[in-house]
Each structure stands twice: as C-alpha cells, then as structure tokens.
PDB file of N, CA, C and O in Angstrom:
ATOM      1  N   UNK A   1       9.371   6.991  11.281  1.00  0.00           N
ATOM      2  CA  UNK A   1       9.440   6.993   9.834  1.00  0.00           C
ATOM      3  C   UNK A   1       9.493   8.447   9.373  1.00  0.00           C
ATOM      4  O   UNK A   1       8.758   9.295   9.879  1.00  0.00           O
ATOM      5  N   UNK A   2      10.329   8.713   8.453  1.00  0.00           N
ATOM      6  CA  UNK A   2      10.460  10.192   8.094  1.00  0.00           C
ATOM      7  C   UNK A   2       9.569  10.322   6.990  1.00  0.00           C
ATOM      8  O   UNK A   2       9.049   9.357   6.432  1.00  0.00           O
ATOM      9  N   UNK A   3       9.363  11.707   6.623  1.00  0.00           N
ATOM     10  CA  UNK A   3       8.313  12.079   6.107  1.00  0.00           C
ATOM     11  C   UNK A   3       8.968  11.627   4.442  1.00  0.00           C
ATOM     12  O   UNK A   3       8.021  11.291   3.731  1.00  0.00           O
ATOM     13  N   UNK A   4      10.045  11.563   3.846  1.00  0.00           N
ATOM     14  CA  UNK A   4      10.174  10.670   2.738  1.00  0.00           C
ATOM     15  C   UNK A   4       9.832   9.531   2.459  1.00  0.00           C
ATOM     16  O   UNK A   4       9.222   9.251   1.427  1.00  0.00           O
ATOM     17  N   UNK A   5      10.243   8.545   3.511  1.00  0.00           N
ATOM     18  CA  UNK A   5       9.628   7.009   3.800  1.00  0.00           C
ATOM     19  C   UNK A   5       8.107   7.392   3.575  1.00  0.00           C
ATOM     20  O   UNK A   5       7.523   7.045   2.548  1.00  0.00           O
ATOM     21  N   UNK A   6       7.514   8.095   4.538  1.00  0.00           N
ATOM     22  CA  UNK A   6       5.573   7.940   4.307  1.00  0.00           C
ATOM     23  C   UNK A   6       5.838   8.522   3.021  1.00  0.00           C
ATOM     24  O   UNK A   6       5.488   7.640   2.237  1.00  0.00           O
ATOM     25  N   UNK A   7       6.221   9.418   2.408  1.00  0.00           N
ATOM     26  CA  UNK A   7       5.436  10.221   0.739  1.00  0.00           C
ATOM     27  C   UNK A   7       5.765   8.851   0.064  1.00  0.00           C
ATOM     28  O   UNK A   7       4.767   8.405  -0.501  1.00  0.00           O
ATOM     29  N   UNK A   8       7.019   7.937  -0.064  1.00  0.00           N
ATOM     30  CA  UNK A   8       7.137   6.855  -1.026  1.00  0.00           C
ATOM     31  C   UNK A   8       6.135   6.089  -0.624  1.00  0.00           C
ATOM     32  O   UNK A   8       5.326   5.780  -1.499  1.00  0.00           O
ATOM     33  N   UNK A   9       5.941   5.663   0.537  1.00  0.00           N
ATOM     34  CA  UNK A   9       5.164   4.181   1.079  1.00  0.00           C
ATOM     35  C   UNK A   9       3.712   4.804   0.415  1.00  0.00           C
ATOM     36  O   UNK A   9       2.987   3.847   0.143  1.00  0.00           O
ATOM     37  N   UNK A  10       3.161   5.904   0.123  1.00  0.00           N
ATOM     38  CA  UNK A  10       2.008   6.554  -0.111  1.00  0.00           C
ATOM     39  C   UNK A  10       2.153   5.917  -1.605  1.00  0.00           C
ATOM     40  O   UNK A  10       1.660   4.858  -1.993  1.00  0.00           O
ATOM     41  N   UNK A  11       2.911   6.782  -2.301  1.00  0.00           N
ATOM     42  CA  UNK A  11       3.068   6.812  -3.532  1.00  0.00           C
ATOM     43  C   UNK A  11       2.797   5.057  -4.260  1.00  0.00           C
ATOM     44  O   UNK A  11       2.037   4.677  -5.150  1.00  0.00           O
ATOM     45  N   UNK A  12       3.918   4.224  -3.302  1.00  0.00           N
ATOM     46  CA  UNK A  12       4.015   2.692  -3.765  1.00  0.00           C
ATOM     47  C   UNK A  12       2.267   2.123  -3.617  1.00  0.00           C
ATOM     48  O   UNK A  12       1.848   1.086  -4.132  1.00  0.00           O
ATOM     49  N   UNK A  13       1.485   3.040  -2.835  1.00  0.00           N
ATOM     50  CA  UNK A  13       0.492   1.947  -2.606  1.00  0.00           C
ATOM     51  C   UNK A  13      -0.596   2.778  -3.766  1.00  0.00           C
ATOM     52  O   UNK A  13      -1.485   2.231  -4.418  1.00  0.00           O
ATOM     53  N   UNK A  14      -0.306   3.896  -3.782  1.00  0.00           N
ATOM     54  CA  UNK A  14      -0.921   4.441  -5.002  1.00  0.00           C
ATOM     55  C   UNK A  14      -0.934   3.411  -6.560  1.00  0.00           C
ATOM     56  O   UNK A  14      -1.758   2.994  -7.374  1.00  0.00           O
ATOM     57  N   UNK A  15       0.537   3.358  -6.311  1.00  0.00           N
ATOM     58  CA  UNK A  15       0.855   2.707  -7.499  1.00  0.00           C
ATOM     59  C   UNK A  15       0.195   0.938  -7.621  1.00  0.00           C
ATOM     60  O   UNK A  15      -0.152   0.379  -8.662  1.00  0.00           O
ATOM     61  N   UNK A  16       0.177   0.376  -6.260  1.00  0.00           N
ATOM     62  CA  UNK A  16      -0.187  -1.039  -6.009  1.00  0.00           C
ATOM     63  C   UNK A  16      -1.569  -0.692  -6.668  1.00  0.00           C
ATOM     64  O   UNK A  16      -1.716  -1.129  -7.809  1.00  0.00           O
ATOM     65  N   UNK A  17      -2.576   0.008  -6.141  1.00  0.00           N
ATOM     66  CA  UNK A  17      -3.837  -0.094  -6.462  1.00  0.00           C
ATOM     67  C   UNK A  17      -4.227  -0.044  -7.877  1.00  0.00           C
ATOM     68  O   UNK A  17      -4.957  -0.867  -8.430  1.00  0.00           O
ATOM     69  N   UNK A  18      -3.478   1.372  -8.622  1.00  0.00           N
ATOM     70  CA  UNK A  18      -3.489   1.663  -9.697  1.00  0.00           C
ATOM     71  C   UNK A  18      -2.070   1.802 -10.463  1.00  0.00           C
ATOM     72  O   UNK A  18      -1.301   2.718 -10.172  1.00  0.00           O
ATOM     73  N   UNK A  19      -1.842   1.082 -11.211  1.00  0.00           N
ATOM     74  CA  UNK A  19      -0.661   0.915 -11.548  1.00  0.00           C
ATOM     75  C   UNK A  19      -0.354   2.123 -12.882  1.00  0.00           C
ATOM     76  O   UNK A  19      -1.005   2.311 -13.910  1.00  0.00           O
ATOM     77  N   UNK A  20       0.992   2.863 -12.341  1.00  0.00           N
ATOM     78  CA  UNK A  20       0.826   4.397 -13.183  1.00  0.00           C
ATOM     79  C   UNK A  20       0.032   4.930 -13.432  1.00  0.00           C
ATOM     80  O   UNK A  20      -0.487   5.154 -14.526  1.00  0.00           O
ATOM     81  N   UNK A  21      -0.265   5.304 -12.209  1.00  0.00           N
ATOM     82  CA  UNK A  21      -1.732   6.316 -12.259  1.00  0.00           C
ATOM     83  C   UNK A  21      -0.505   7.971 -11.891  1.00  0.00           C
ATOM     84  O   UNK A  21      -0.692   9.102 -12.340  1.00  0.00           O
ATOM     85  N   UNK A  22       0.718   7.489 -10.917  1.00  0.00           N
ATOM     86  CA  UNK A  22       1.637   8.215 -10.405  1.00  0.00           C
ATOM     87  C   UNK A  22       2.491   8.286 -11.241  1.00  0.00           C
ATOM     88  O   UNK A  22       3.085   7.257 -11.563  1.00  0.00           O
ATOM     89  N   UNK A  23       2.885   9.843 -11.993  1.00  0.00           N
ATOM     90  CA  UNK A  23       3.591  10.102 -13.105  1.00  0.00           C
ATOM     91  C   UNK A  23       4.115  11.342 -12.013  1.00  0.00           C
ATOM     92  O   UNK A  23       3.340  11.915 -11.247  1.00  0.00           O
ATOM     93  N   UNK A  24       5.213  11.557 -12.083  1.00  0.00           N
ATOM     94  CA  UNK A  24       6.150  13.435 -12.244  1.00  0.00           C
ATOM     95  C   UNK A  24       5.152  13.965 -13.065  1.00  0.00           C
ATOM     96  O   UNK A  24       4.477  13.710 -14.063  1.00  0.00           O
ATOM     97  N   UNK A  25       5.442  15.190 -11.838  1.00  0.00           N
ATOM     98  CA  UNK A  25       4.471  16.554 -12.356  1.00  0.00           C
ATOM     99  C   UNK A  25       2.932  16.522 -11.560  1.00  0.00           C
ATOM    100  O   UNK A  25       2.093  17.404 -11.745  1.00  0.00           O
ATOM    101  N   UNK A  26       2.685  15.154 -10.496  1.00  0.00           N
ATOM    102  CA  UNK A  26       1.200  15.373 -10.117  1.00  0.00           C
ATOM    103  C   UNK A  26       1.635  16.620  -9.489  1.00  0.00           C
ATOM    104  O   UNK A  26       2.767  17.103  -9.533  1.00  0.00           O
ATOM    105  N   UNK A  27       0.085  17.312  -8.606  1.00  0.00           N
ATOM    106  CA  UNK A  27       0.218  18.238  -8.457  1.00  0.00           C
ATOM    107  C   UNK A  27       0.098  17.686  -6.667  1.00  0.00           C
ATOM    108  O   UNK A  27      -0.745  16.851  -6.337  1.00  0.00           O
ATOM    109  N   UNK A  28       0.683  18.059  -6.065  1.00  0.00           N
ATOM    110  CA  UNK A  28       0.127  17.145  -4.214  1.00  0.00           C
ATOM    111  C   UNK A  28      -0.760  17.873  -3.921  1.00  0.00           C
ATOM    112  O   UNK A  28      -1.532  17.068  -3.402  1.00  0.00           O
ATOM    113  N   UNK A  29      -1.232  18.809  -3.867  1.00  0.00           N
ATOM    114  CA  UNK A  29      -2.168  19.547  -3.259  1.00  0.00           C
ATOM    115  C   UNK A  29      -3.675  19.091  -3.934  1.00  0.00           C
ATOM    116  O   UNK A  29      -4.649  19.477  -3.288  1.00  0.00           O
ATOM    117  N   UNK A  30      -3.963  18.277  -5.223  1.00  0.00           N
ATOM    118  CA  UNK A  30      -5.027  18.081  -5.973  1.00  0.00           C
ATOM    119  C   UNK A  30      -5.502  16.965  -5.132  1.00  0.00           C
ATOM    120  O   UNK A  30      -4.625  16.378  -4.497  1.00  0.00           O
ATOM    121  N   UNK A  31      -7.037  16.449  -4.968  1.00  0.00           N
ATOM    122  CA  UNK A  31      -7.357  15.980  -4.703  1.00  0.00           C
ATOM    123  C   UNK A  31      -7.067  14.246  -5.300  1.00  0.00           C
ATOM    124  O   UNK A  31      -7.338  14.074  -6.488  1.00  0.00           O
ATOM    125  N   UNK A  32      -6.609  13.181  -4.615  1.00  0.00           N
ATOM    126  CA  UNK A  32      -5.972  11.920  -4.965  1.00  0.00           C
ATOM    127  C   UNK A  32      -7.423  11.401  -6.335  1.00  0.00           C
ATOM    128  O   UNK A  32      -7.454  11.228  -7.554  1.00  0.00           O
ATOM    129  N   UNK A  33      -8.035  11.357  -5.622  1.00  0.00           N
ATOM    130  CA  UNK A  33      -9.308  10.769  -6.540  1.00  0.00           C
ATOM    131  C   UNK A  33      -8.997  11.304  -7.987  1.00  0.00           C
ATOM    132  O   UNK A  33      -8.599  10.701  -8.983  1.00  0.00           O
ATOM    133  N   UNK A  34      -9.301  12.607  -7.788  1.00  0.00           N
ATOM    134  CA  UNK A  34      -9.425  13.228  -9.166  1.00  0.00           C
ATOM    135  C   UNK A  34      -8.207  13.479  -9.647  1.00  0.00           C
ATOM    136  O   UNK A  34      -8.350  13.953 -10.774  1.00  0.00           O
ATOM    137  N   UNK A  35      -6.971  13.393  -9.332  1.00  0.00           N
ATOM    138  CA  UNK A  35      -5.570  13.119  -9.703  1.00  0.00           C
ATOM    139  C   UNK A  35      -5.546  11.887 -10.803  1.00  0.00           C
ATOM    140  O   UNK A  35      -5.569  11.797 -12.030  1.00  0.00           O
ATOM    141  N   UNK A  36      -5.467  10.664  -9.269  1.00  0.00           N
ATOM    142  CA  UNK A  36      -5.413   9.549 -10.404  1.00  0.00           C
ATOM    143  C   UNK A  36      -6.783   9.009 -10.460  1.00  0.00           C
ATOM    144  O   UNK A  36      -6.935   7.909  -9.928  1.00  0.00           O
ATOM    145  N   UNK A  37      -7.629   9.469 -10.906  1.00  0.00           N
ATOM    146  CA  UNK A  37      -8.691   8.990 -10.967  1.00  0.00           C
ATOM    147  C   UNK A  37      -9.080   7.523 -10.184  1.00  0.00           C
ATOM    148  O   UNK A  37      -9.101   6.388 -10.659  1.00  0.00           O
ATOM    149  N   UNK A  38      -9.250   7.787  -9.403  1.00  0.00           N
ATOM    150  CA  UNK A  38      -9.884   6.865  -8.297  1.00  0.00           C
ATOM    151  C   UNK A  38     -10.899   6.669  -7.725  1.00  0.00           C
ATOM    152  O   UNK A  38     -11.460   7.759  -7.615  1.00  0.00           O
ATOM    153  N   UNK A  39     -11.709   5.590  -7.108  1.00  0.00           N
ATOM    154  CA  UNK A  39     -13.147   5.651  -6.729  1.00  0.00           C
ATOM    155  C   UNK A  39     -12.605   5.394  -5.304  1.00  0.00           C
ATOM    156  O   UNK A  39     -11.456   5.375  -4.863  1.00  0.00           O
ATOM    157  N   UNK A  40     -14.001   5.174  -4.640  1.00  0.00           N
ATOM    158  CA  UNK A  40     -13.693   4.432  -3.004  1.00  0.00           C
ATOM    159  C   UNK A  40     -12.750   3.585  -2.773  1.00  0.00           C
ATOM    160  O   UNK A  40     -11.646   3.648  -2.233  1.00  0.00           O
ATOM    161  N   UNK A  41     -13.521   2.581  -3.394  1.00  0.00           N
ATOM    162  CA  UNK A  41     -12.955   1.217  -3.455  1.00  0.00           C
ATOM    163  C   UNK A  41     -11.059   1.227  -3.608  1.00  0.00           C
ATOM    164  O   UNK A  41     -10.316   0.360  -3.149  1.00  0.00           O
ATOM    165  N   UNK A  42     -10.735   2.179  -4.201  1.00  0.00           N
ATOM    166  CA  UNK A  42      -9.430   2.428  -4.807  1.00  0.00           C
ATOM    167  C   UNK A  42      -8.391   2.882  -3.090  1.00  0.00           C
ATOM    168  O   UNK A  42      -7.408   2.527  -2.439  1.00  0.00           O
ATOM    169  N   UNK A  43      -9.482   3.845  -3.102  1.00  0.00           N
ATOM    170  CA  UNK A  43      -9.178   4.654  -1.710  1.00  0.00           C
ATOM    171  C   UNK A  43      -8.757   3.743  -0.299  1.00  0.00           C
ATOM    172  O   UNK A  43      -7.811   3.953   0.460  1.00  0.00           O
ATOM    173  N   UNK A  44      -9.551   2.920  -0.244  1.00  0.00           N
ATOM    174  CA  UNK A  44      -9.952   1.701   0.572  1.00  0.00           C
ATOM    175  C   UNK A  44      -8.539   1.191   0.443  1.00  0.00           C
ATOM    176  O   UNK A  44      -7.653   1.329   1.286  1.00  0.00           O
ATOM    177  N   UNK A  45      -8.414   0.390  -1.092  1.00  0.00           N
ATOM    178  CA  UNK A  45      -7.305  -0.510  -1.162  1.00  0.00           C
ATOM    179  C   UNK A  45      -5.963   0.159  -0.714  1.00  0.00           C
ATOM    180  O   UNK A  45      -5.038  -0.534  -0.290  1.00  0.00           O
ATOM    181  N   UNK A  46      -5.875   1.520  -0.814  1.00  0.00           N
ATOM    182  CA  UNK A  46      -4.239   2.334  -0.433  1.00  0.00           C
ATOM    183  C   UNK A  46      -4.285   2.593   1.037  1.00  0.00           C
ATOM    184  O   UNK A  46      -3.279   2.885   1.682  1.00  0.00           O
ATOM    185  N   UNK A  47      -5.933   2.434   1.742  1.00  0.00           N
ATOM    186  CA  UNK A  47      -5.843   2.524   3.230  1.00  0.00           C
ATOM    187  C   UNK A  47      -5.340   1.143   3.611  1.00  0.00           C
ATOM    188  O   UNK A  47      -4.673   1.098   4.644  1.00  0.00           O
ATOM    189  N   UNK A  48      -5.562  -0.079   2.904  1.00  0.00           N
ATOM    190  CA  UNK A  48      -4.922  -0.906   3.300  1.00  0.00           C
ATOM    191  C   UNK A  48      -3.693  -1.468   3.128  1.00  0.00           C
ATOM    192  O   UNK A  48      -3.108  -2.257   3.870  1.00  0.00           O
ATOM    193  N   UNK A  49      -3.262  -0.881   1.825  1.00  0.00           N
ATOM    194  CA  UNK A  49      -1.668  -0.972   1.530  1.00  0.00           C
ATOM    195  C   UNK A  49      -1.047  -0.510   2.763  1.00  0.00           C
ATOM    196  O   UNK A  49      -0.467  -1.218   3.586  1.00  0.00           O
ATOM    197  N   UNK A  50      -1.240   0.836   2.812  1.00  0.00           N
ATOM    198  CA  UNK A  50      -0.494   1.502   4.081  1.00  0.00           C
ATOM    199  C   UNK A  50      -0.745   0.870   5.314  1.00  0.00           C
ATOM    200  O   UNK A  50       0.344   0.647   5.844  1.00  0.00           O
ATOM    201  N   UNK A  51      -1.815   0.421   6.116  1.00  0.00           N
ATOM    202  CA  UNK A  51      -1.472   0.229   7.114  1.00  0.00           C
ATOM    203  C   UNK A  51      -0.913  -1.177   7.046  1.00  0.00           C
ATOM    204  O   UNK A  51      -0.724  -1.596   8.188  1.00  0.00           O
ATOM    205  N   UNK A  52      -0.498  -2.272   5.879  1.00  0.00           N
ATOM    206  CA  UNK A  52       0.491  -3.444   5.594  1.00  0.00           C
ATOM    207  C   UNK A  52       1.647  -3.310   5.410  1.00  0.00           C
ATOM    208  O   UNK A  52       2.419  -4.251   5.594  1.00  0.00           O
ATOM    209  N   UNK A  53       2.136  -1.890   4.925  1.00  0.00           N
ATOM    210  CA  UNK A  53       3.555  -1.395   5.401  1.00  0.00           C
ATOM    211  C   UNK A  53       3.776  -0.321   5.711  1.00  0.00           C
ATOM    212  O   UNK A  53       4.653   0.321   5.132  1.00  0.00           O
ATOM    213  N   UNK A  54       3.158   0.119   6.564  1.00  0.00           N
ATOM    214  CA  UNK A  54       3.552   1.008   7.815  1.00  0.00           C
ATOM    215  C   UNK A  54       2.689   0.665   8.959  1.00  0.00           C
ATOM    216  O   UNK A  54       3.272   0.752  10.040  1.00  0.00           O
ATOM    217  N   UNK A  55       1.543   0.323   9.005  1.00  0.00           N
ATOM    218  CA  UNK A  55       1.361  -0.268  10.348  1.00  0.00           C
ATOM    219  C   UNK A  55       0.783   0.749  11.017  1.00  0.00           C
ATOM    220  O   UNK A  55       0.904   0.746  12.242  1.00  0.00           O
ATOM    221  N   UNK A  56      -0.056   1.961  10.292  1.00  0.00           N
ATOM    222  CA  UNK A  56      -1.154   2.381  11.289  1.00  0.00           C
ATOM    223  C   UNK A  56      -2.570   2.422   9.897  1.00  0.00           C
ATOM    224  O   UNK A  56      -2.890   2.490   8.711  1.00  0.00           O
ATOM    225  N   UNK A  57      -3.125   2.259  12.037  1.00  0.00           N
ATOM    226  CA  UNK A  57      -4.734   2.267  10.781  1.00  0.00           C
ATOM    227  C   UNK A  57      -5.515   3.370  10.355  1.00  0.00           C
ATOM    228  O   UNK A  57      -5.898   4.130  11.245  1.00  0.00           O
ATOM    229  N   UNK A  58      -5.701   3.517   9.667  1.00  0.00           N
ATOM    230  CA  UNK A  58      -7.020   4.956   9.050  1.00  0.00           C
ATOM    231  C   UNK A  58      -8.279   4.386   9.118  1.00  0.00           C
ATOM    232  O   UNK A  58      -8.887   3.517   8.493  1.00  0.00           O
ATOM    233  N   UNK A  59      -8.558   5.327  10.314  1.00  0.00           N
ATOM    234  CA  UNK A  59     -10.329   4.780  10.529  1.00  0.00           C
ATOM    235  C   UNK A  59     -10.590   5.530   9.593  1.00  0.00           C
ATOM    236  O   UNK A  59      -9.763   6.393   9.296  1.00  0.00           O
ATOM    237  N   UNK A  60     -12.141   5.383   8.668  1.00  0.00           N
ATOM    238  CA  UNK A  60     -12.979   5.941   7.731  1.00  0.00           C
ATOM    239  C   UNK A  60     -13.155   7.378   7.760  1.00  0.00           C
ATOM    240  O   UNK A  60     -13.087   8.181   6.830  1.00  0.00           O
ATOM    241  N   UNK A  61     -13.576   7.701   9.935  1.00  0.00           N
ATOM    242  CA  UNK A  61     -13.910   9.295   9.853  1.00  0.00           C
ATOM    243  C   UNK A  61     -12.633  10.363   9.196  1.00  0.00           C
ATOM    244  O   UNK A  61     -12.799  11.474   8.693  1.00  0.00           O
ATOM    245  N   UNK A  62     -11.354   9.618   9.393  1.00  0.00           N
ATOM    246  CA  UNK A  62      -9.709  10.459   8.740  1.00  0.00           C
ATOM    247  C   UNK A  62      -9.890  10.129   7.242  1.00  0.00           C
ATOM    248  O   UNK A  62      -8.831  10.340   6.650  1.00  0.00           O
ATOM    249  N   UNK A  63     -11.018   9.615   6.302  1.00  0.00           N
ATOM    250  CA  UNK A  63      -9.977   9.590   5.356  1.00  0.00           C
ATOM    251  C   UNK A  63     -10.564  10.693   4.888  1.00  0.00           C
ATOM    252  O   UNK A  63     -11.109  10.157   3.923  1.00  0.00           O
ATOM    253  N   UNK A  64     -10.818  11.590   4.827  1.00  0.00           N
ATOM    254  CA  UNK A  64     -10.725  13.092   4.242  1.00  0.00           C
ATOM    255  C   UNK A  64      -9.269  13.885   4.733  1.00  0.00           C
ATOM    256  O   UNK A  64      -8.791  14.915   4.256  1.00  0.00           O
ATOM    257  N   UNK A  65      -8.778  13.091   5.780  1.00  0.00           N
ATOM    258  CA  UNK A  65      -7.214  13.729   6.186  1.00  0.00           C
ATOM    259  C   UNK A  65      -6.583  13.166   4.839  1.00  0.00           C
ATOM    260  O   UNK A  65      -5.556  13.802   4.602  1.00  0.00           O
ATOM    261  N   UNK A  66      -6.787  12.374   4.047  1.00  0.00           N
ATOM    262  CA  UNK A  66      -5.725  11.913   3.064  1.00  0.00           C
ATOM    263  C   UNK A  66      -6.027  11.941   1.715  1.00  0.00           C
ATOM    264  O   UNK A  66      -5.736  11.236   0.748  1.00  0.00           O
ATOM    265  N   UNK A  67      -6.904  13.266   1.959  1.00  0.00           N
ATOM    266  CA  UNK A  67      -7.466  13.231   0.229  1.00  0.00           C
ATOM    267  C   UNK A  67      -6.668  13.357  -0.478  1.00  0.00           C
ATOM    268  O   UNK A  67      -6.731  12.560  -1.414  1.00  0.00           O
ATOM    269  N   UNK A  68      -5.543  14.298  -0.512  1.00  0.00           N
ATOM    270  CA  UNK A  68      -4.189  14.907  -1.138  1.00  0.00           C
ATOM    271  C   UNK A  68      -3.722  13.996  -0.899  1.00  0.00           C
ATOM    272  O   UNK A  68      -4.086  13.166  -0.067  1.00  0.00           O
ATOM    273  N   UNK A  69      -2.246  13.961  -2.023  1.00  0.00           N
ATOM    274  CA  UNK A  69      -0.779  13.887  -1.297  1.00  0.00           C
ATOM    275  C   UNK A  69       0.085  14.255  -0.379  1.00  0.00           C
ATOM    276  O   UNK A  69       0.911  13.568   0.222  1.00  0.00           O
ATOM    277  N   UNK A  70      -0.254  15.875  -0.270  1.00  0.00           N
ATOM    278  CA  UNK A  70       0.045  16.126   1.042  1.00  0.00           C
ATOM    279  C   UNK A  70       0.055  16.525   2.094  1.00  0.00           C
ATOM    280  O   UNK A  70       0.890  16.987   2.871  1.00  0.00           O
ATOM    281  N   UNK A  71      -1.728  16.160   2.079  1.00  0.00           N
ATOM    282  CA  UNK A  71      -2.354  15.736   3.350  1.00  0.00           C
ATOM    283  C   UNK A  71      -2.133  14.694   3.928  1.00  0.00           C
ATOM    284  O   UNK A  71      -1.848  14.684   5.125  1.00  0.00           O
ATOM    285  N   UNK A  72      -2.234  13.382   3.050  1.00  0.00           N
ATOM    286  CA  UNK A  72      -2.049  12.234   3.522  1.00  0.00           C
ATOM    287  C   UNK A  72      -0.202  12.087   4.476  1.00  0.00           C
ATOM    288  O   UNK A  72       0.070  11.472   5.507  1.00  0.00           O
ATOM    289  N   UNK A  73       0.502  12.743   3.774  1.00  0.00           N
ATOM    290  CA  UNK A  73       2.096  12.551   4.442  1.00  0.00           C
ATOM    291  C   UNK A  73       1.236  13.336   5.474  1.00  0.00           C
ATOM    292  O   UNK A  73       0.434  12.665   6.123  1.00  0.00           O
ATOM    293  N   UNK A  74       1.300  14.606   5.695  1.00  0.00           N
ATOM    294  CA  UNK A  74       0.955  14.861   6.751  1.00  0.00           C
ATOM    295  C   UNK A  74       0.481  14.340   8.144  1.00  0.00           C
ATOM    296  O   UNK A  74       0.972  14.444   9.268  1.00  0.00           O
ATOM    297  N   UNK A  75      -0.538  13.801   7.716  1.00  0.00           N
ATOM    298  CA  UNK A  75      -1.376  13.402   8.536  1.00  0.00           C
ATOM    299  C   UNK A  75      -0.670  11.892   8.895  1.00  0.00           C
ATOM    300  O   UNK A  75      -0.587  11.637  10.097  1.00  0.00           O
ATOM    301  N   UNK A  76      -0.303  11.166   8.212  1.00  0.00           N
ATOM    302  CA  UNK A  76       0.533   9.899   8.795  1.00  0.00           C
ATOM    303  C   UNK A  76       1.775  10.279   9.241  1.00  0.00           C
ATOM    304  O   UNK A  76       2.204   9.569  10.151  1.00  0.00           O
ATOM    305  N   UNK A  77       2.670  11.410   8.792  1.00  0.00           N
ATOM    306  CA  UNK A  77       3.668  11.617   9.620  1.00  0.00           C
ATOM    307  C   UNK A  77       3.081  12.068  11.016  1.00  0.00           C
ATOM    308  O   UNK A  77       3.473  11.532  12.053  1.00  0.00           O
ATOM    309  N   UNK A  78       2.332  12.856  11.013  1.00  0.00           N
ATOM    310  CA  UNK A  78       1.682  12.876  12.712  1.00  0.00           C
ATOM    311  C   UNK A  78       1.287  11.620  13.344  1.00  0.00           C
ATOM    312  O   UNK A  78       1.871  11.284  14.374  1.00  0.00           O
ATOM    313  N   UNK A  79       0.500  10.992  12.924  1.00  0.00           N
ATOM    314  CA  UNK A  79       0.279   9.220  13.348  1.00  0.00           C
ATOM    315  C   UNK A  79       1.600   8.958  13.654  1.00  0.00           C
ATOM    316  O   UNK A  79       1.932   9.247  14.804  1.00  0.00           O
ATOM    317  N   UNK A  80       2.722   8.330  12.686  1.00  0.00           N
ATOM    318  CA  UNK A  80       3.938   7.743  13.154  1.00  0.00           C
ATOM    319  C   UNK A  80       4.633   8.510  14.349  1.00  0.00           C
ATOM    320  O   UNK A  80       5.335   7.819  15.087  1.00  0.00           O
ATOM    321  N   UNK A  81       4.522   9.810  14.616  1.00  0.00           N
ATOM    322  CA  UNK A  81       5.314  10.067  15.662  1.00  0.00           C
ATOM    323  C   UNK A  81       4.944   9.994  16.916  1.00  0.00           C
ATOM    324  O   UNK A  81       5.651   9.967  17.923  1.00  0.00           O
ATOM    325  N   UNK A  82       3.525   9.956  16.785  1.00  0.00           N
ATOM    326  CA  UNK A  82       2.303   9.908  17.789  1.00  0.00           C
ATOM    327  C   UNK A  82       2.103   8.612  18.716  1.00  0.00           C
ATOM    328  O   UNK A  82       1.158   8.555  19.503  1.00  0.00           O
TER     329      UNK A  82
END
C-alpha cells in the first residue's frame, strides 16, 4: 500500500469516527487528539477502522506512533511493507 492509500485510509477513518473533524489546512505534524479534538475512545475507534481496511493491528504500546498525521502514515507505511 503506498503511502497515499495509508494518509486517505487514515484520513477516511478519522472521518468515520468523527465526521468533519478533517478540514484542508490541518496541520499533520499537530497532535490528532488536539487537532480534531478527540478522546481515547475516538482513538480506539480509528485503530479499528484501520486495521478493517488495511489489515494491520496497532497494539496499544504503538499508539503514541500515531499521534500525528504523519506519524501515523509513517509508521503504518513501515507496518505494510514489513
């Protein structure tokens, strides 16, 4: 999966959890929570979007790999190639 596919599949599950929370102009480097204002629970639900369409899992100790936007591509583009 190329690293466009993961930033959308990110973005779509952003959007699943919280619907337009994802506007043009976020900043990727800001922390997701305090972006779109999100709690755990929120966090949780986009760890499970993603691994329902893309198909890897984020154990708990990684999710500080996906605080960002683009950390999270990051860090799942390494997973997918891995």
């Amino acid at each position: 999966m190329d690293r466009d596919a993961i930033r959308q599949a990110l973005i779509d599950a952003i959007d699943q959890v919280a619907p337009g929370a994802v506007a043009d102009g976020f900043d990727p480097d800001n922390d997701m929570r305090e972006e779109f204002d999100l709690d755990s629970m929120d966090i949780l639900n986009i760890v499970t979007a993603l691994h329902e369409r893309i198909g890897i899992d984020i154990p708990e100790s990684d999710l500080d790999q996906i605080a960002s936007l683009k950390r999270a591509v990051d860090y799942l583009e390494r997973r997918t190639q891995g």
